[in-house]
C-alpha positions in Angstrom: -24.7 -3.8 -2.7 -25.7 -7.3 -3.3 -28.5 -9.2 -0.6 -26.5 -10.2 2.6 -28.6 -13.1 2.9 -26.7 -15.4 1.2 -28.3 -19.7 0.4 -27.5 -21.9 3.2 -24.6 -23.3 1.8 -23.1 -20.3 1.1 -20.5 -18.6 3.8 -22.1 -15.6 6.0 -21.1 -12.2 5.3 -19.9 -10.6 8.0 -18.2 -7.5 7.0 -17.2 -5.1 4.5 -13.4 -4.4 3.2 -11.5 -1.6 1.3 -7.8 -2.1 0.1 -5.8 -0.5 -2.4 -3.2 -2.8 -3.6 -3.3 -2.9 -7.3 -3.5 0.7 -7.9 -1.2 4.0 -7.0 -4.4 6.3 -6.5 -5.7 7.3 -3.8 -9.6 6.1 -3.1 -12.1 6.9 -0.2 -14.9 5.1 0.9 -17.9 7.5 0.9 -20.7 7.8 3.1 -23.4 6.1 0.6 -21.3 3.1 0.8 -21.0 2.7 4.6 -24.7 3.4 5.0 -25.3 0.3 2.6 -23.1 -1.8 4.5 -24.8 -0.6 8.1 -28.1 -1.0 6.4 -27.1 -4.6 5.2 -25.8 -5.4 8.8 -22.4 -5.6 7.5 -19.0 -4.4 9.3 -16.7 -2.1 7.9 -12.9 -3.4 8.1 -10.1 -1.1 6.8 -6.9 -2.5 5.6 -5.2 0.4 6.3 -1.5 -1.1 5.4 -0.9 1.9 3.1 -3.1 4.1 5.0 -0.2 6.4 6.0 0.4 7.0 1.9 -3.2 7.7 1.1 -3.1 10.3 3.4 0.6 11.8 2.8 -1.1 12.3 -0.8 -4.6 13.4 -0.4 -3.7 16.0 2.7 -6.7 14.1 4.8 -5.3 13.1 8.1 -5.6 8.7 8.8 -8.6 9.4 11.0 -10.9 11.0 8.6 -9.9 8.6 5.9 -10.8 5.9 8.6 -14.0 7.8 10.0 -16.6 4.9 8.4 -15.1 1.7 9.6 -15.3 -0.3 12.6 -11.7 -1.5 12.9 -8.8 -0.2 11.2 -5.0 -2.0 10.5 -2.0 -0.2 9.9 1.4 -1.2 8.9 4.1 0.2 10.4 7.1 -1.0 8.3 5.4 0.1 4.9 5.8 4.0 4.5 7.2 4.5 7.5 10.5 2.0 7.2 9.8 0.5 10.8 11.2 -2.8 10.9 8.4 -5.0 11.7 5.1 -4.7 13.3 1.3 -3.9 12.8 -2.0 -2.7 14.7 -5.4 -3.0 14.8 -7.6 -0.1 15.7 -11.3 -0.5 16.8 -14.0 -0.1 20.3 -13.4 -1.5 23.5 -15.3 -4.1 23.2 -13.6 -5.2 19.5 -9.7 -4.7 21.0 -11.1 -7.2 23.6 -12.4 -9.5 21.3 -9.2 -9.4 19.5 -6.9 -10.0 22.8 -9.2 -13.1 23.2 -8.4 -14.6 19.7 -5.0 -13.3 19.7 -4.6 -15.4 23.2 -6.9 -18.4 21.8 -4.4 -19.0 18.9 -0.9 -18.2 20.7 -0.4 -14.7 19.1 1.1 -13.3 21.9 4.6 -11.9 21.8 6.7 -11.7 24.7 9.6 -9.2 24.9 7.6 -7.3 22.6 8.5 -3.9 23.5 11.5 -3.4 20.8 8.9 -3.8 18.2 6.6 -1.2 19.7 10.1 1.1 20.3 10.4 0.7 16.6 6.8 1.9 15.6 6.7 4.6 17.4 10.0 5.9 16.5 8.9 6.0 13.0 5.4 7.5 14.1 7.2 10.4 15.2 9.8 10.6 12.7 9.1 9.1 9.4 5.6 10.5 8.4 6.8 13.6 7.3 9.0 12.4 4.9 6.4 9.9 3.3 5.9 13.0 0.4 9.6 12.8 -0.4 8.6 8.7 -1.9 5.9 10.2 -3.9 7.6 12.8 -5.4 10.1 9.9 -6.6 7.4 8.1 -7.7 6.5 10.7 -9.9 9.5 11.7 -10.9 10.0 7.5 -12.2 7.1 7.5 -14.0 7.4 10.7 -16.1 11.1 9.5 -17.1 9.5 6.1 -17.8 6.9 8.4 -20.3 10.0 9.3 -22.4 11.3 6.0 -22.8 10.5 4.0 -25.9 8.9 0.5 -25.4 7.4 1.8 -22.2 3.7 2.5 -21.3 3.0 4.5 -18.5 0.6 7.1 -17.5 2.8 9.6 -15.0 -1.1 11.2 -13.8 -2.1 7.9 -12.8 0.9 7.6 -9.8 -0.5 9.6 -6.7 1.7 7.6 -3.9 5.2 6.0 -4.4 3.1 2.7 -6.3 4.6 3.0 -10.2 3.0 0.6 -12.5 3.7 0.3 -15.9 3.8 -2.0 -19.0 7.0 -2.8 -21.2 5.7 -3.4 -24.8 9.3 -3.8 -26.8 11.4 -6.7 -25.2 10.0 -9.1 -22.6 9.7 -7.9 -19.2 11.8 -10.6 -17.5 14.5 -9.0 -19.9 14.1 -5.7 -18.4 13.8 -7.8 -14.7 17.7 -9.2 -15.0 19.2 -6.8 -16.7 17.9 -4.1 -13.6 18.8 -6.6 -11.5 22.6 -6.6 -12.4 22.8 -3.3 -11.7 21.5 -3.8 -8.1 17.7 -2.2 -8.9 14.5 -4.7 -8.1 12.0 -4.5 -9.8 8.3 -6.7 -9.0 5.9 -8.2 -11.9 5.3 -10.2 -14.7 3.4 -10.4 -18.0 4.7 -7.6 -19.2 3.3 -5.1 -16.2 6.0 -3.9 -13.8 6.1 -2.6 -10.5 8.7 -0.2 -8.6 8.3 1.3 -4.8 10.2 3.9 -4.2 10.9 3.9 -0.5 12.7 5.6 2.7 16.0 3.8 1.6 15.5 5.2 -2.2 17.0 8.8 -3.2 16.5 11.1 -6.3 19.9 10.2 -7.6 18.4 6.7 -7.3 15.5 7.3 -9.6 17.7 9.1 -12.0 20.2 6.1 -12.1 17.4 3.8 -12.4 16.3 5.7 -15.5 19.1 5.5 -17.6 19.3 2.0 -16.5 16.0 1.8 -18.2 16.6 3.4 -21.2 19.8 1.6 -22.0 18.1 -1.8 -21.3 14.9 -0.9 -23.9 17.4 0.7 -26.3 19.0 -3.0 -26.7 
């Protein structure tokens, strides 16, 4: 870890962050690097928006993945298909610090009780399942592996992130011609994203694969 003492006219450090948005693997922050960051007088923030994936995957429950950091935020409409809302997780004295701010710049909500109705619903009903997106994931990218034109490496997907390359016909192509069939599809420059989610079945995944192949096959 670089010197925390950055030249005056630098900005101050102040904390330490971990997300995983560009990959579909599952990473962990290790001890060595929290102890730099506590030795450097760093924070430890966790943007834990796909936390709830990370741990579907790897079998380690959300509080050992978060065991390091100071404060924690979770998403509750990614992965678990609640409509809208997110938390932050920290110490007393940081959850007060955060009502302050949240109070300073007019983030309260009022009537805000159907939004927590919805988290917790899909707290206690939608975590199980997150396994059932992953295995479609996988499934996805191994039939992407047989299609020709596509580059993909099936080992690399360990959530329900599938990233892969079209090497044949330009991507946009491949973009509007899923597209008229009712699939979406995310990306550009030739790399391509798909998230198979709560509102995505098997027979999904194997319509969207011959989709595929008859788009690549001209």
């Amino acid at each position: 870890m670089k010197d925390p003492q950055p030249d005056l006219e630098l900005a101050r450090n102040v904390l330490a962050t971990e997300a995983k948005c560009i990959s579909a693997l599952v990473d962990r922050v290790d001890e060595r690097f929290a102890a730099a960051a506590r030795e450097a007088g760093l924070k430890l923030h966790l943007d834990g928006a796909r936390l709830w994936n990370a741990a579907a995957a790897s079998g380690v429950n959300e509080a050992e993945h978060a065991k390091y950091f100071d404060s924690v935020a979770v998403c509750f409409s990614k992965a678990l298909g609640a409509p809208v809302g997110s938390a932050i997780a920290g110490d007393a004295d940081f959850i007060a610090e955060a009502r302050r701010f949240r109070k300073m710049f007019g983030g309260g909500m009022r009537q805000a009780g159907i939004i927590a109705a919805g988290a917790i619903y899909a707290l206690e009903n939608n975590r199980d399942r997150i396994a059932d997106d992953h295995a479609n994931a996988k499934r996805l990218a191994e039939g992407l592996a047989e299609i020709d034109g596509i580059e993909i490496d099936p080992a690399t997907v360990e959530t329900n992130l599938v990233y892969f390359r079209v090497t044949t016909i330009p991507a946009a192509d491949l973009v509007e011609g899923l597209d008229a069939e009712g699939i979406a599809l995310l990306g550009g420059n030739g790399s391509l994203r798909a998230v198979p989610n709560m509102m995505t079945s098997r027979d999904d995944i194997d319509t969207t694969l011959k989709a595929v192949a008859k788009i690549m096959k001209g």
